[in-house]
N, C-alpha and C positions, 0 to 999 in steps of 0.2 A: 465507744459506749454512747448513746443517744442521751441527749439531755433531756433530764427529768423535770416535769413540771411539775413545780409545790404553790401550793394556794394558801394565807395565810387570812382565813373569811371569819366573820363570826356567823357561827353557827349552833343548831342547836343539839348537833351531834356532835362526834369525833371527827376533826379533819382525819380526811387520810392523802399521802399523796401514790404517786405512779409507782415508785420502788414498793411502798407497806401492800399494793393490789399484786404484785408482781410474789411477793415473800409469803401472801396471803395465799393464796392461790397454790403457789409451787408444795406449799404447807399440807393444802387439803387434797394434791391429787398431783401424782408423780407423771400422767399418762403427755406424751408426747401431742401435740395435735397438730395436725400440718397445716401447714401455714399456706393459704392463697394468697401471694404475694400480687401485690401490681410493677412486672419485668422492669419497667423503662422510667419510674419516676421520677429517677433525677435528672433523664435528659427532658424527660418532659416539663422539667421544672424551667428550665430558660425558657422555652416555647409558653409555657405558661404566663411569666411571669411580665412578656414582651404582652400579651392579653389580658393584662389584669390591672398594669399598670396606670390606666388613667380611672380605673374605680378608685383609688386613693387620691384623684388630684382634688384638692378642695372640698375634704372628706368634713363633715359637721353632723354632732348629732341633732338628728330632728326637734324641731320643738316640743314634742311630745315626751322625746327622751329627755330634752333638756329639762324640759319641766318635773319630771318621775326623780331626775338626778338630785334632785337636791333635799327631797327625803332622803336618800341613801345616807346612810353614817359615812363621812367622812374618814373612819376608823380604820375601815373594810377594804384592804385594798390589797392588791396582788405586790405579790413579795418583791421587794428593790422597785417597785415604780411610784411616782407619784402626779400630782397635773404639773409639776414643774417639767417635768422630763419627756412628758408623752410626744412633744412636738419634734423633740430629735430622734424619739425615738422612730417615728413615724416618717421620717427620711429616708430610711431601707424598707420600710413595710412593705412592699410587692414582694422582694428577696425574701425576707424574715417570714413575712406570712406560710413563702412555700415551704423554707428551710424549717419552718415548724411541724407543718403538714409530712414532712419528710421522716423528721426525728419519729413523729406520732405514728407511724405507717410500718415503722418500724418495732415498734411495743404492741403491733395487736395481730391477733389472731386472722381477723379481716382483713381488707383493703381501704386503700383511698383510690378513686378513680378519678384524674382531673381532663377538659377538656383539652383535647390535642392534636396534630395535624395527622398523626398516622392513622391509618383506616380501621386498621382491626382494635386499636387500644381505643379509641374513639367511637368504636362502634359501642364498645362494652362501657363507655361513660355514657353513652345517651341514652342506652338500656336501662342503666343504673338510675340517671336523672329522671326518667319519664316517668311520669303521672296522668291519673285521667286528663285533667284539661290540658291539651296542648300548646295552649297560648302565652305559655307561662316561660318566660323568656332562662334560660338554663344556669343553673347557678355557677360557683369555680369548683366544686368539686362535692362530692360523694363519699363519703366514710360506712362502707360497710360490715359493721358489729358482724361476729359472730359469737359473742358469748358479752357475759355482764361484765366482767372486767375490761371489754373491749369498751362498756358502753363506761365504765368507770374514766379511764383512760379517756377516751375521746371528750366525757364530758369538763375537763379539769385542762384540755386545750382549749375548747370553744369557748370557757368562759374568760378563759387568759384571750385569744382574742377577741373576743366581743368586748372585753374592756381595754384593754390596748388600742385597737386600731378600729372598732367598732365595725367589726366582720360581724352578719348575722348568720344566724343559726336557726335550721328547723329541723321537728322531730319527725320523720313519718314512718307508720308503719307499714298504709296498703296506697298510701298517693292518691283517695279516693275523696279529699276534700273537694266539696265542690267548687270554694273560694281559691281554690289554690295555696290555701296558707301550708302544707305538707310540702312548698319548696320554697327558694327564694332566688330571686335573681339578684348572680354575682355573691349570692352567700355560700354556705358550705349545710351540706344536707346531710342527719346522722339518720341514716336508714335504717330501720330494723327490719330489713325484709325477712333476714336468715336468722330469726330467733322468732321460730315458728311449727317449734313442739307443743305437742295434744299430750300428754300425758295422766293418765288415771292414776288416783291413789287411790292405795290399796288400804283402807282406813272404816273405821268401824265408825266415823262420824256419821250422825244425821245431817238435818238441814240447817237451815240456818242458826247464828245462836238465838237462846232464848229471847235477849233482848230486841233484836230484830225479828222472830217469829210472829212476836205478838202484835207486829206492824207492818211487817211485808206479808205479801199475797204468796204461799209455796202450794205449787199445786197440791193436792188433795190425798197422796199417796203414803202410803205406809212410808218409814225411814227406809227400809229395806230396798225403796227403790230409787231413793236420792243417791245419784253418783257424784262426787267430785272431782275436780280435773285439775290439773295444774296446764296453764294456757298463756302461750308467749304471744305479745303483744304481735308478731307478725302473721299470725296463724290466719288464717283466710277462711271466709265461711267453705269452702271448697274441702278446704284442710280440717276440718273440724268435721266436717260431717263424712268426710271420708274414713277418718282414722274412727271418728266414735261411733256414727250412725251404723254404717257397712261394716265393724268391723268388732264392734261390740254393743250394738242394739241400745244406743244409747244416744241420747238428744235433749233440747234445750231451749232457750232463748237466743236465736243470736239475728245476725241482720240478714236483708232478703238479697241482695248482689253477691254474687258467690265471690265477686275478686275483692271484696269489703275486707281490711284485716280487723280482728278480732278488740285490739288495741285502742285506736282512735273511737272505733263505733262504742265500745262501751262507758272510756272518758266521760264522752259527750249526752250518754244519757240511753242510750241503744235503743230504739224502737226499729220492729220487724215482726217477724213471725214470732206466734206465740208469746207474743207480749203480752196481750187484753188475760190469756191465759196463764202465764208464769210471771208477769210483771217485766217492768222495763230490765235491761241486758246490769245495770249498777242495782240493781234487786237482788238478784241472784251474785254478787260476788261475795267471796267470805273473806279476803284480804289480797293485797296487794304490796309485793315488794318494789322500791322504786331506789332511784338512783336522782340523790340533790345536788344541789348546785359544786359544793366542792366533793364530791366524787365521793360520799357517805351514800351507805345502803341500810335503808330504814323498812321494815314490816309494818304496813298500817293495816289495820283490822278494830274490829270491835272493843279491842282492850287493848292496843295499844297506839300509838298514836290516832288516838280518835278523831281529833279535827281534821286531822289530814286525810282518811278514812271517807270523812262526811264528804269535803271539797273534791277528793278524787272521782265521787262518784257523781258524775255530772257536771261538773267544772276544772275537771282533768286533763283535758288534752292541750295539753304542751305548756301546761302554767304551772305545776309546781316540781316538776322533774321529770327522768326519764322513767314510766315502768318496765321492769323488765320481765313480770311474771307476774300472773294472778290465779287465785284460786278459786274457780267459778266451779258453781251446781248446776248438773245435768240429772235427768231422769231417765232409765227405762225405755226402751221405745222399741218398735218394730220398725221394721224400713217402708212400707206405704205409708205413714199417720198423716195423712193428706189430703183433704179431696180438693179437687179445684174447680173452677168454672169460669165463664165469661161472659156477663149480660150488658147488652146496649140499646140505651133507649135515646132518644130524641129528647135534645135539652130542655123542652115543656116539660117535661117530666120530673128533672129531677131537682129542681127546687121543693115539690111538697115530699119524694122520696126522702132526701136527705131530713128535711126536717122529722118527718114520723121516724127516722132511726134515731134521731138523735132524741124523742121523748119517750124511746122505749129503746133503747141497747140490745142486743143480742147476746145468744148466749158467748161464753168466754173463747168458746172455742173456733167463734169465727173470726177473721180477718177479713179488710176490704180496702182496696184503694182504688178510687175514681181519678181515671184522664180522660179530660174531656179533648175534642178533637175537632179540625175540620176537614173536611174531604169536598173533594170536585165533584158536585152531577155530572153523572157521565151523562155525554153529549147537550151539556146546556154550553152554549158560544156566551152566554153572560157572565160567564167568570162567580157561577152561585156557588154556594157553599153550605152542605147539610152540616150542622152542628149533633154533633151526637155526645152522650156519656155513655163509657166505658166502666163497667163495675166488674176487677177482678176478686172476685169472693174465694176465699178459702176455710177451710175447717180443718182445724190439727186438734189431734187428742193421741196420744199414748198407748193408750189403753181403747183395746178393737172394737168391746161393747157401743163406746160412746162415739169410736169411730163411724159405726155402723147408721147412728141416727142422724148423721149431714142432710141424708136426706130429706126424712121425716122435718127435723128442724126449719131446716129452708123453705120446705111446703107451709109449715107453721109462721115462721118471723121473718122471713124476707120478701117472700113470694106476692102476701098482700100487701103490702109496700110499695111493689116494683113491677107486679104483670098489668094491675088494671090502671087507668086513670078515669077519674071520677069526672066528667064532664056536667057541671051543676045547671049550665043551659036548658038542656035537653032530657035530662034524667037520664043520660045513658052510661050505660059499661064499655069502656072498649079499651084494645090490648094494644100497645103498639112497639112492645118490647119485644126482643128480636136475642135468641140464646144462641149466640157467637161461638162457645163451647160449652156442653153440658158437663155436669159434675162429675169428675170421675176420681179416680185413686193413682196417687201421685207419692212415684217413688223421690222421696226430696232430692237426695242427694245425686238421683243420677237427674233430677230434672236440671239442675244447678249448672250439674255440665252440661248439657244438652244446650240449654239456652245461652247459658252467659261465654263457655269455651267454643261460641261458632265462630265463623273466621270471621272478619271485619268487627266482632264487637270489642268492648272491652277498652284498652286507652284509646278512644276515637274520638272525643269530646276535644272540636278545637276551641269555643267557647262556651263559658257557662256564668248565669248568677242565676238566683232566686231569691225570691218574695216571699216570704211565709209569718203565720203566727196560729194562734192555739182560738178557737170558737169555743168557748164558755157554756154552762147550761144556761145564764140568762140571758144570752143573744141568741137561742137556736129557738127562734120563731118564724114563721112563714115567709112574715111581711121581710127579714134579714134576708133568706135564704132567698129569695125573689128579688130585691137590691145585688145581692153578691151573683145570679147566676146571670143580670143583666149586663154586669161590669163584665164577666168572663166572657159572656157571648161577643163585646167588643173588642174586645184583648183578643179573640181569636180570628176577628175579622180583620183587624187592623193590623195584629203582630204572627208573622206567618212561623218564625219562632217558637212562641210560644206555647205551654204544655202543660196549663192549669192542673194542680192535681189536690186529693182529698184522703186523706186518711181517717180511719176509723181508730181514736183513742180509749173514748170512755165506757164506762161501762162494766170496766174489768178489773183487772188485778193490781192495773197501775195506780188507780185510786181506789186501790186497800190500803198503800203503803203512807204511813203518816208523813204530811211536808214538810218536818223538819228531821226526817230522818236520813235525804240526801240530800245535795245541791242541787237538786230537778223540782223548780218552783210551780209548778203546773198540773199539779196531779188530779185536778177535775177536771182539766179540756175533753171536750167533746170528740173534737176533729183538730185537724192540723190541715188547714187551709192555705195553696199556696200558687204560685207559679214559679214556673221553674223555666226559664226563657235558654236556649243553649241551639250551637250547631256543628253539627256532624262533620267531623274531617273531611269524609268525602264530598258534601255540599261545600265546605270551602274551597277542596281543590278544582272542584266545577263553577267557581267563579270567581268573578278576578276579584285578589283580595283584597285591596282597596276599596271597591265597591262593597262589598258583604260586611268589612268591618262597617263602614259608614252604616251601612242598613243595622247592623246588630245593635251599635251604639243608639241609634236613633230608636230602634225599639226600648233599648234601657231606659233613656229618658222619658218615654211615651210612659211607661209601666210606671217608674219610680215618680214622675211628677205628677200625672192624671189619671191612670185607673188604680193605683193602690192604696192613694188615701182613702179610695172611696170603699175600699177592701178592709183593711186594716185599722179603722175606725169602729167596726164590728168584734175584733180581734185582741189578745190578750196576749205578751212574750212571743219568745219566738221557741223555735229549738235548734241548741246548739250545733245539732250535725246538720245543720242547712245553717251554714253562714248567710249570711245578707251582706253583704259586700256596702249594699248604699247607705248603711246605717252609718250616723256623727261620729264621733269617736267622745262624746259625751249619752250618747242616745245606749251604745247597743250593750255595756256591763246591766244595766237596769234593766232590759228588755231582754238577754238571756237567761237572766239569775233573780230578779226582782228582788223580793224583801230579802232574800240570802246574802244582796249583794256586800253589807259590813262584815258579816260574819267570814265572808268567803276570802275578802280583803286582808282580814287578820290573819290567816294561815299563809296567803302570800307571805305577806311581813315576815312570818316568824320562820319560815322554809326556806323561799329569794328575797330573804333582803335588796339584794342587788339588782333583780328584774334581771336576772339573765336568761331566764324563759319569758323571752317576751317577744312578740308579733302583732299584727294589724289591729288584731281583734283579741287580745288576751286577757289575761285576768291585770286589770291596775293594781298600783300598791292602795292609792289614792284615791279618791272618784268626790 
């Protein structure tokens, strides 16, 4: 019989341990599930153990932790240990760490996958570990949930070692962080890839409750055509729009990379399509079950745990437990609601472009993100470089009437904007915008695959960071946007990386919703202004990699010491789903969460006491 892990925490629920999820479980449903075992763990456990062995030599918690530790209550501590005893205990830790991992592999539904010398069980670990950025050195092992009780179970090991032996721990659901924080090296990674059901209920509810009605933006639609879904935090925009869009005319808010899981992008606050239109992705949810630190399962929603409710939505990813299921609103839809297009102008341009959209917004139904780019004159031998912006505009609506006027609309509010430039010299008109692809009707979700399922895309990202923060309506003036497209125009000369981009925020739905109704501090930004510096697997394997890291690093410095203060001086917060990596570790709780940041703090406390969800950039107890 496997040993059972029990956790003696204070908390603000019911402990439970490994035996009551086992009793609980067997309780509510007799049905057999077959178990995908990992064949070879135990032999793999010496070969492991011979590799993991010097992560323990001279193991100390950081300063950071050291300092967070002595808030912790003294009280709270896992059952038969105390700081007397950790240091002998921590003499077998390589052993006991796996013999843990063993026992736990044992009680779940899923798997553990750790790295190993045979080819085919090693193929299926690094399958498991891989994430978009592939730079991110592999952790010791992989726990792959298939069900909540796997995630109860697994969560009631990882906090037993993370306070023992100070193994860490991360949560991912799509490995689509761009900081990397969805793994860790030499820690242990709790996947929820395979808990990544779409499910409809079948339920007579409208939209949101009253109390959120009267402050979030729901699109405009009779009740009759709000649907709700019950959505596992692994579900993929791919997965989502296959099962609901294709399969019952039904759609949403959710993110624009089809390999995006549904989980982490909502946490952090969800911007994508049809946001400006239905409000951010933590707008549309109606509750969340989640799983706490000693392996309690809590419903937050509107009336019941409310603070946790608030902090989830926007300050959720991986700070106060694991979700395992939330209950998001969709509406209605046909399979085109789409149009798309693709205009490019010459960077003279879009300094006074951007400003005139930013003192008059567009209707809700549009979308737009600006990359700006450089490209080689063909056949100039001086190494010149035309600067161009790239504006992919879209229009989503639902409903085919409103679908129908993208056109009209764009002739109307974008078009004077973005065809003519006003030359005040001369008194002349003249065009110098150039339509890349004209509007047309875009099936979403087969576009989704088309683009993101081509071969070589998708985890290719050998490095990545970015730059980003939110443009305000009292900074969106000419003389700003003239300063910021001069900074970019350098960044593009100097950093051949680099992949300046601009989002269309305001305007919409997302500042209908009142700012203290989630943990998303920013609900008048304009735009989301950013660079986004990264390089492509293949360009690393085309150079030797000593050399390209040296180059990529030396662009980070260039970006983070001298063109982004000159950027982000104009600039307000950041957003969560683009970490910033180069932020202090005093700077970036303020600059995700701003005045939320006490409020957000307090739910910590009262959820993790102990900071067992915690990583580079997390929620502190403390600040």
């Amino acid at each position: 019989m496997a040993h059972e892990t029990d956790l003696l925490l204070t908390t603000p629920t019911k402990q439970v341990t490994a035996t009551e999820i086992d009793n609980y479980e067997n309780h509510e449903s007799q049905r057999i599930v077959e178990r995908r075992k990992y064949p070879n763990l135990r032999i793999i456990i010496i070969s492991a153990a011979m590799i993991i062995l010097p992560l323990f030599v001279h193991t100390e918690l950081s300063p950071r932790r050291r300092s967070r530790k002595k808030h912790n209550n003294n009280n709270n501590m896992i059952s038969g240990t105390n700081n007397n005893n950790n240091n002998n205990t921590r003499s077998n830790s390589p052993l006991a760490v796996l013999k843990t991992l063993e026992e736990l592999d044992d009680q779940l539904e899923g798997r553990i996958l750790l790295f190993s010398s045979n080819v085919q069980e090693n193929t299926n670990f690094q399958e498991a570990a891989r994430v978009w950025r592939r730079d991110i050195k592999r952790p010791l092992a992989v726990i792959e949930v298939q069900s909540e009780r796997d995630v109860q179970k697994s969560i009631l090991v990882l906090a037993q070692l993370s306070k023992l032996y100070h193994i860490p721990f991360r949560i991912r659901s799509g490995g689509h962080n761009k900081a990397g924080y969805s793994t860790v090296a030499g820690g242990i990674v709790l996947s929820l890839k395979y808990l990544r059901a779409v499910n409809l209920i079948q339920s007579s509810k409208s939209s949101l409750s009253s109390k959120s009605k009267s402050k979030s933006s729901v699109y405009s639609h009779d009740d009759k055509n709000v649907v709700l879904a019950n959505v596992q935090p692994g579900a993929t925009v791919e997965t989502v729009l296959d099962e609901l869009l294709v399969h019952n005319d039904t759609s949403g808010a959710m993110g624009i990379c089809g390999h995006v899981a549904e989980g982490g992008w909502v946490l952090g606050g969800g911007n994508g399509f049809m946001t400006r239109l239905l409000g951010l992705g933590i707008d549309n949810v109606h509750s969340f079950r989640i799983v706490l630190y000693n392996g309690t399962i809590v419903t937050a929603n509107a009336t019941s745990h409310q603070e946790l409710f608030f902090a989830l939505r926007g300050a959720g990813s991986g700070n106060y437990g694991v979700v395992t299921s939330m209950e998001y609103q969709y509406i209605h839809s046909m399979p085109k609601i789409q149009r798309f297009g693709i205009v490019q102008t010459p960077m003279s341009e879009f300094a006074n472009y951007m400003y005139q959209l930013g003192l008059q917004p567009p209707s809700r139904e549009f979308m737009q993100i600006v990359e700006l780019e450089r490209s080689k004159i063909n056949n100039n031998t001086n190494n010149e470089y035309a600067l161009t912006a790239n504006y992919m505009m879209s229009w989503f609506s639902p409903d085919p009437s409103i679908l129908a006027m993208a056109d009209e609309k764009f002739e109307q509010e974008i078009a004077p904007l973005l065809f003519f430039n006003n030359n005040n010299d001369n008194n002349s008109t003249t065009t110098t915008t150039t339509v890349q692809s004209p509007y047309q009707d875009i099936d979403w979700a087969k576009m989704e695959h088309e683009y993101f399922d081509r071969p070589g895309y998708g985890l290719s990202v050998y490095s990545d960071q970015v730059w980003q923060g939110f443009l305000m309506p009292i900074n969106n003036t000419l003389a700003v946007w003239k300063d910021i497209t001069n900074v970019l125009e350098d960044v593009l000369i100097h950093c051949p990386n680099a992949h300046p981009f601009i989002e269309l925020w305001g305007g919409g739905a997302i500042s209908d919703v009142d700012i203290n109704e989630t943990a998303f501090p920013y609900r008048d930004a304009l735009f989301d202004v950013g660079i986004q510096l990264y390089v492509l697997e293949e360009e690393e394997d085309d150079n030797d990699n000593a050399q390209s890291s040296s180059s990529f690093q030396n662009q980070v410095e260039l970006i983070t010491m001298k063109y982004w203060p000159l950027i982000s001086q104009y600039l307000k917060g950041a957003y969560l789903n683009y970490p910033i990596v180069s932020l202090k570790q005093d700077e970036y709780p303020i600059v995700y969460w701003g005045q939320h940041l006490e409020r957000l703090m307090k739910v910590k406390r009262d959820y993790d006491p102990q900071n067992i969800f915690s990583y580079e950039q997390s929620m502190p107890l403390y600040y």
